[in-house]
VMD Tcl script that draws the C-alpha trace (Angstrom):
set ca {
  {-47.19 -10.70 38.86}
  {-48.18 -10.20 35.36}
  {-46.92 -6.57 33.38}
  {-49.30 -4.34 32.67}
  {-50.31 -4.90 28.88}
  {-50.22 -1.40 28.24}
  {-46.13 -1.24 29.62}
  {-45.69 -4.73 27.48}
  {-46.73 -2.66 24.23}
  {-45.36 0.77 25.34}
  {-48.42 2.83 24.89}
  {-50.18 5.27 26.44}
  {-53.45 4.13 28.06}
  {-55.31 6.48 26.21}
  {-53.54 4.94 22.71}
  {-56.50 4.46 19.52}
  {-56.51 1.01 18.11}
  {-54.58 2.10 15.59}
  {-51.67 2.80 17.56}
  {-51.83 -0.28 18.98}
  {-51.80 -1.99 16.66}
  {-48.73 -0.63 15.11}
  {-46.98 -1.09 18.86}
  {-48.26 -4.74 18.38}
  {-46.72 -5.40 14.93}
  {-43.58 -3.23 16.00}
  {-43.18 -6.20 18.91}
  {-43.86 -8.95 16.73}
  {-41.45 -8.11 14.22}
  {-38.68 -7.49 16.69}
  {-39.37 -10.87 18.97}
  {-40.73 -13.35 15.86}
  {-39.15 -16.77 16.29}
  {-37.99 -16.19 12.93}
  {-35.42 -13.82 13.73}
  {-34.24 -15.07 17.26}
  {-34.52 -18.77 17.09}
  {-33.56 -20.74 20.33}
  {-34.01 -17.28 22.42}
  {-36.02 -18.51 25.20}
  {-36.67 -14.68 26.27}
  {-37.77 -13.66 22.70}
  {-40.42 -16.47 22.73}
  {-41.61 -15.42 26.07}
  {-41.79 -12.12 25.00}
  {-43.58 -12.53 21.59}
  {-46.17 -14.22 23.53}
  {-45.93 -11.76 26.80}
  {-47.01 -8.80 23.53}
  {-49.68 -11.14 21.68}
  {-51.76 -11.49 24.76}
  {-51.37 -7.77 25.25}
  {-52.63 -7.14 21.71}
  {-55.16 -9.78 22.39}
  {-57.01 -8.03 25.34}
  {-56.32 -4.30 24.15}
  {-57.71 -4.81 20.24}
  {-60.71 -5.88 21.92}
  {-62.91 -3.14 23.03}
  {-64.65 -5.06 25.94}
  {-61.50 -6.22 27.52}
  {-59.82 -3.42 27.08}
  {-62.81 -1.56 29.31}
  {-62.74 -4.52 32.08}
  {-59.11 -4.28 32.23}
  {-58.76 -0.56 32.61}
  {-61.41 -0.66 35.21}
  {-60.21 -3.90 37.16}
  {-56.91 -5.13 35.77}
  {-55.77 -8.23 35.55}
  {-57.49 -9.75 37.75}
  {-61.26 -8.45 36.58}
  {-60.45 -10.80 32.90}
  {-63.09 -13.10 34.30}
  {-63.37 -16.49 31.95}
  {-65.59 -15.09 29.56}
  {-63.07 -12.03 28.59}
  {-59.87 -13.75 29.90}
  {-56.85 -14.08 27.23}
  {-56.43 -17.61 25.88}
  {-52.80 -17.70 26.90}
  {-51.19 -18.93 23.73}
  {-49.04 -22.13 24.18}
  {-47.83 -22.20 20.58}
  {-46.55 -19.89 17.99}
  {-49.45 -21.11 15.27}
  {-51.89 -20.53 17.87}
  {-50.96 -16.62 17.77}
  {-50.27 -16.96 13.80}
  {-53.46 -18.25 13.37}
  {-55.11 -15.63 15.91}
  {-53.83 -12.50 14.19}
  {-53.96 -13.25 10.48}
  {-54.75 -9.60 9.90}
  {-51.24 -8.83 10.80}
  {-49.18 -12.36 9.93}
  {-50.79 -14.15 6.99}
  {-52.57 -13.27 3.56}
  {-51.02 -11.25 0.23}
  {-52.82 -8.25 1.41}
  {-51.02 -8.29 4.55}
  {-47.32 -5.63 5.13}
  {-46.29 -7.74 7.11}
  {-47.02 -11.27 5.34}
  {-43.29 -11.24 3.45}
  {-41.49 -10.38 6.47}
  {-43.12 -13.15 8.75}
  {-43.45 -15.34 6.04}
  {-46.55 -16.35 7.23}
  {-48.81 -17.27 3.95}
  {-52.61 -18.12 3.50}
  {-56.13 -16.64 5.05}
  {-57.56 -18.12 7.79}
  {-59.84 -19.81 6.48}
  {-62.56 -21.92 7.64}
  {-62.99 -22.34 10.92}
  {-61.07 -25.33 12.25}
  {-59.22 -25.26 9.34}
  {-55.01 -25.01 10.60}
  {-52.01 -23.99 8.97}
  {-49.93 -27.16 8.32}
  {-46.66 -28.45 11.12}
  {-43.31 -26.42 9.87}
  {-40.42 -29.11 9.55}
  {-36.96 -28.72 10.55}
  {-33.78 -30.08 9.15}
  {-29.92 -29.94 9.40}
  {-27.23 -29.83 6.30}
  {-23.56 -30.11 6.68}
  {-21.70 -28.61 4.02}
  {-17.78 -27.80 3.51}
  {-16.32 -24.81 4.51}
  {-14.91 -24.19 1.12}
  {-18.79 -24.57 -0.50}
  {-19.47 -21.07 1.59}
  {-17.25 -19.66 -0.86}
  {-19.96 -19.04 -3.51}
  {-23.05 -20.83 -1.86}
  {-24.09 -24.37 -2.85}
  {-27.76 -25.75 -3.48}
  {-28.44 -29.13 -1.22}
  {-31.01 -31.07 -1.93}
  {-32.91 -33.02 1.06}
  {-35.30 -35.99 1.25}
  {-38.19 -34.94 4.25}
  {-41.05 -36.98 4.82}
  {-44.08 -34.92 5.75}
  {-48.06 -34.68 5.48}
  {-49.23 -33.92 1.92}
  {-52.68 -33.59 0.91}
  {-54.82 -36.41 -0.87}
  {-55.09 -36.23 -4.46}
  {-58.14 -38.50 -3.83}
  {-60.25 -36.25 -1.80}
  {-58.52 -33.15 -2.67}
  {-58.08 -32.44 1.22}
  {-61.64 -32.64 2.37}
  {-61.14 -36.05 3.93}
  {-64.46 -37.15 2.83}
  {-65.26 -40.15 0.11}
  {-65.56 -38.26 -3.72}
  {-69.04 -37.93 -4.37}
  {-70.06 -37.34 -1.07}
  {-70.41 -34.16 1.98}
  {-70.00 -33.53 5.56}
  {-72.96 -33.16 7.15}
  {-73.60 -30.28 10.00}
  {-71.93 -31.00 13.79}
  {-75.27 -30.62 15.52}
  {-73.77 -30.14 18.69}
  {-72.23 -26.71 17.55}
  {-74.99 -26.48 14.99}
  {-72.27 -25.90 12.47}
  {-70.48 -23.00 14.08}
  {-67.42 -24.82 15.64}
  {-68.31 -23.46 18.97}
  {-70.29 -24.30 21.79}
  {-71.52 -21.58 23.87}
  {-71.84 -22.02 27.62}
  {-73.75 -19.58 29.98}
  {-72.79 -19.58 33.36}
  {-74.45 -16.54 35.39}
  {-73.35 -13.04 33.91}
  {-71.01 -14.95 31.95}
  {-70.69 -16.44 28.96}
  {-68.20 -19.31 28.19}
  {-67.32 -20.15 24.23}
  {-64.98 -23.47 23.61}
  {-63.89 -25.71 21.14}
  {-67.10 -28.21 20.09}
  {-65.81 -31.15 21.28}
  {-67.36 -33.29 19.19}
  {-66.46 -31.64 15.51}
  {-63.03 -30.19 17.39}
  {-64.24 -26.97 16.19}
  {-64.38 -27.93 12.35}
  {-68.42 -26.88 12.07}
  {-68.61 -30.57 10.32}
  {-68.62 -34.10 10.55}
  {-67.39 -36.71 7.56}
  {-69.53 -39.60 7.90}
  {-68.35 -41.35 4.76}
  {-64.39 -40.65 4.65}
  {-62.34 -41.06 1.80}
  {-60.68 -44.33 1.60}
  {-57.24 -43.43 0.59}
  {-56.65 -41.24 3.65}
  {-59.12 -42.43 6.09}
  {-60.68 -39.10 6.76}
  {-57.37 -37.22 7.43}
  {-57.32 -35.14 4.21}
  {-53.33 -35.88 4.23}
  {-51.23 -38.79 3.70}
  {-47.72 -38.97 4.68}
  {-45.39 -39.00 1.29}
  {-41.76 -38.40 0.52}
  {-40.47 -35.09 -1.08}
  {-36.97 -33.17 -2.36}
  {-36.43 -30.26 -1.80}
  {-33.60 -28.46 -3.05}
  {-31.86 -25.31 0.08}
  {-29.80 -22.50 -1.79}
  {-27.51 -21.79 0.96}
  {-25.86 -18.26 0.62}
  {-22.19 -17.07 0.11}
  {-20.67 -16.55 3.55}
  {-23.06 -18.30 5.90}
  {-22.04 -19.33 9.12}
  {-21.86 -22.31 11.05}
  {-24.97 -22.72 13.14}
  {-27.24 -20.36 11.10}
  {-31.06 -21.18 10.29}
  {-32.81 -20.71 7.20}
  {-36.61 -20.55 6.25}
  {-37.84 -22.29 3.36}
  {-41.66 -20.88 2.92}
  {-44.46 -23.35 1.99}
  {-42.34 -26.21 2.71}
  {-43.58 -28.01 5.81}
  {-46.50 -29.98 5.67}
  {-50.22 -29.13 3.96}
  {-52.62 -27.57 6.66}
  {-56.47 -28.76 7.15}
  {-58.71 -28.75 3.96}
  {-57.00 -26.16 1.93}
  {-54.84 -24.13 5.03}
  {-51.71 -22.75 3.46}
  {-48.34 -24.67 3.96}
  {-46.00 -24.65 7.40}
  {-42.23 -23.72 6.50}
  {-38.80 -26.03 6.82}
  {-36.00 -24.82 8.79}
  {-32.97 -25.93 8.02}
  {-30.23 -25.49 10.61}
  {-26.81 -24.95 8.65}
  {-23.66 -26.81 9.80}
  {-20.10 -25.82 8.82}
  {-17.68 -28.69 9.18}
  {-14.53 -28.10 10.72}
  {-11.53 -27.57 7.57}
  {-8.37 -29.88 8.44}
  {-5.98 -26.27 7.01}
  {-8.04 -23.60 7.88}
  {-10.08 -21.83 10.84}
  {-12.43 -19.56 10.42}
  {-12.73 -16.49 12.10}
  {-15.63 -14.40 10.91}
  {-15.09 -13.62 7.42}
  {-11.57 -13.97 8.25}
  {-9.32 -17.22 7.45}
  {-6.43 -18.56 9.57}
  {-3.64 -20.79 8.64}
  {-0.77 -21.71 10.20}
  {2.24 -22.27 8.06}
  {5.95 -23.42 9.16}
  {9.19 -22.06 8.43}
  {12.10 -23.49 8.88}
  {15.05 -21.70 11.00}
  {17.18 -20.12 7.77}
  {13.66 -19.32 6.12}
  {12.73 -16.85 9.59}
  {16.39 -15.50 9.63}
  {17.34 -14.71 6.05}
  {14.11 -14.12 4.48}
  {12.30 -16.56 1.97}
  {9.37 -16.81 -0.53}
  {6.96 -19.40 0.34}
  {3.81 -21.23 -1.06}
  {0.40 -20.37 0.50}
  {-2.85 -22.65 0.42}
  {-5.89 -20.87 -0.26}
  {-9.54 -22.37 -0.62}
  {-9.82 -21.75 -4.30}
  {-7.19 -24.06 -4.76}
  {-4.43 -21.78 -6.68}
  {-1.31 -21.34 -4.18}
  {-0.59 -17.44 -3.74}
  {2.96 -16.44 -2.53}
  {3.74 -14.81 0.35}
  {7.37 -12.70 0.49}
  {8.96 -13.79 4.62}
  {11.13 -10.92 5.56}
  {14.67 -11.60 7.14}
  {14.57 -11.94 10.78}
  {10.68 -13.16 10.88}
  {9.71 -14.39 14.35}
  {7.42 -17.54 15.31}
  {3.62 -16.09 15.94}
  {3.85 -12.85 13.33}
  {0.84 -12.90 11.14}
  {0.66 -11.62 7.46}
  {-2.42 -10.92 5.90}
  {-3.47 -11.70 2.42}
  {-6.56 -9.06 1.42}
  {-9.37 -10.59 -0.46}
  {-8.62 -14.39 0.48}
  {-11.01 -15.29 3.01}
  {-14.23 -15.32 3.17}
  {-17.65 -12.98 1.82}
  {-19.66 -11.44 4.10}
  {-23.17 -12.84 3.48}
  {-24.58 -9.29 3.05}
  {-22.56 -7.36 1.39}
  {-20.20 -10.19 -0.33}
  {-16.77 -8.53 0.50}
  {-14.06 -11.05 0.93}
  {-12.34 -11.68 4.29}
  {-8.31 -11.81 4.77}
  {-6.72 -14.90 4.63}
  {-4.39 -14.47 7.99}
  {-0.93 -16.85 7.59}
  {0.50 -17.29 10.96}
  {3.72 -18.69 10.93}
  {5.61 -21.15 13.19}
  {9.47 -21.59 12.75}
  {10.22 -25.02 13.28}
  {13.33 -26.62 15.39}
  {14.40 -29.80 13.79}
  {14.65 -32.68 16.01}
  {18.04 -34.37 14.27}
  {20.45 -33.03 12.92}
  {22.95 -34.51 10.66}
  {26.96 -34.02 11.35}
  {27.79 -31.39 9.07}
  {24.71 -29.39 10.16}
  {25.65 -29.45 14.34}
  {29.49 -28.80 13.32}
  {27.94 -25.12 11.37}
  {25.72 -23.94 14.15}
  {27.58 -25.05 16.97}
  {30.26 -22.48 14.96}
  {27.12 -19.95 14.76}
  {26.48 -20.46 18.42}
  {29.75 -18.82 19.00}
  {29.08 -16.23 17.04}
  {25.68 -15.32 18.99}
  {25.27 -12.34 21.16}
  {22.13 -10.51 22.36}
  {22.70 -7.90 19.81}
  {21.36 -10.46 17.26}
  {18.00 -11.35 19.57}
  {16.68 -8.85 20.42}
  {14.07 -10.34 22.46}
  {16.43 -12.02 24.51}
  {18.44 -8.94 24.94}
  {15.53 -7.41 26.37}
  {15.05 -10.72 28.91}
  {18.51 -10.11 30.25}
  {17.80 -6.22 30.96}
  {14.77 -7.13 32.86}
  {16.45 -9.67 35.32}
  {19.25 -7.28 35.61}
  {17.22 -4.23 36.40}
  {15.01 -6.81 39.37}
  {18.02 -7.70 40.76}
  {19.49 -4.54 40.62}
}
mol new
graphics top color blue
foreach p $ca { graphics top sphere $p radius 0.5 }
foreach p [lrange $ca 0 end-1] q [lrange $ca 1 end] { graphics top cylinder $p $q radius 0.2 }
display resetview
């Protein structure tokens, strides 16, 4: 059972266009692929809103669907049931693409529409590994994609210089055939121009008629301070060129943090484990830290220091990609039991050992009184 469109966009049924669309634009801001990429719900519901806004906007459909519902969107007013993000991009360029557009920076989504036929170009995605100590400051990869660019011969237009398309006379130019089946009328895709209007009869040579050419490109990704492994980000205008003069599809480039062989990252937040040895934890020592920048900072071990504690070190870990505020660096340590000892060293604590008693561990002490008190 489908939702009622008017639930999907949360408007009254007696809403102005206006008001939807603002609902619409309100939806498709808050479930664009841009913002929740891999969310299977998110897609569904981005396209769940556009064929809302697709039957509402419309003043006929909207009248058949108040008075029949669902099921009285006949062929001729039915929604088109978008399979494909560019199909809705492309639909609603009054509220995605163009300059004049709100919403055109947020979305990202450049260019008219254009002629009809004429589609926005593939977007391209990538992946980049980088070190966790390059998130410190941000880096600038450069990548090699191959992707669709468009001919310098023909300037796009597929056709040979010198030369013009002529008319599809099937659609008699309009990209559209127009079918009449009883009370209804059918409009599709001319099949022989594929909605383009045209047909090249003398194509260009370099690019056969394509208007693109597949060609290799750099591109250089600023990748922020503080990003996080597993994070995506949009490079406008970088996919490939779209059909005679369309504006560019975008690169996403999915960010991967390799694991550091010291450190583990915890948010903003840096972990390190660092040993001490048994006279280190009990009498108190001054040891060497690691950081990422490199310098060592030194960290004051109080006497009687147990294996686990954790000591923070304020403004060593990592900035937050917003606001750039450094992380702590968090130094766990781990006294260590050596595994031989020489002579001299058994005779001394085998001497301690006689010398122990729970007064002096505390946590042991507090074993015993537990058994005692179960037994008890």
């Amino acid at each position: 059972m489908k939702r009622d469109y008017y639930e999907i966009l949360d408007v009254e049924r007696t809403a102005p266009e206006d008001e939807i669309k603002k609902a619409y634009r309100r939806l498709a801001l808050k479930y664009h692929p841009d913002k929740n990429p891999g969310d299977a719900e998110a897609e569904t519901r981005f396209k769940e809103a556009a064929e809302a806004y697709e039957v509402l906007r419309d003043p006929e459909k909207r009248a058949t669907y108040d008075r029949f519902g669902h099921a009285g969107l006949n062929a001729g007013s039915a929604p088109r049931g978008f399979t494909s993000f560019e199909d809705i991009f492309s639909a609603f360029s009054e509220i995605f693409g163009g300059d004049s557009s709100p919403f055109g920076d947020i979305f990202g989504r450049g260019g008219g529409a254009g002629r009809r036929g004429a589609r926005r170009g593939a977007s391209l995605r990538c992946e980049i590994a980088i070190e966790l100590d390059e998130t410190l400051a941000g880096v600038v990869k450069e990548i090699e994609v191959r992707r669709l660019e468009r001919c310098e011969r023909c300037s796009g237009s597929g056709v040979k210089p010198g030369t013009t398309p002529v008319p599809c006379r099937t659609c008699q130019g309009r990209g559209e055939v127009i079918q009449s089946q009883g009370f209804f009328t059918v409009r599709t895709i001319c099949p022989r121009c594929q909605g383009a209007g045209r047909l090249i009869t003398d194509p260009c040579t370099t690019c056969h008629g394509a208007g693109r050419r597949e060609k290799k490109a750099r591109i250089e990704i600023r990748i922020p301070a503080g990003i996080e492994d597993g994070t995506q980000i949009r490079v406008g205008g970088q996919g490939e060129d779209g059909d005679d003069g369309a504006a560019r599809g975008d690169l996403y480039c999915l960010v991967r943090v390799r694991p550091h062989p010291v450190f583990r990252r915890r948010g903003n937040d840096l972990l390190v484990e660092m040993p001490l040895s048994f006279t280190q934890a009990a009498l108190g020592a001054e040891i060497e830290v690691p950081t990422l920048e490199g310098p060592i900072d030194r960290l004051k071990i109080p006497r009687g220091t147990q294996t686990g504690e954790v000591f923070k070190l304020r403004g060593r870990g990592l900035p937050d990609l917003h606001s750039g505020h450094r992380g702590v660096l968090l130094v766990q340590v781990v006294v260590e039991v050596p595994r031989k000892l020489a002579p001299e060293q058994e005779a001394i604590l085998r001497e301690y050992a006689k010398t122990e008693s729970r007064e002096t561990a505390p946590r042991r002490k507090s074993l015993f009184e537990k058994v005692k008190e179960y037994f008890e």
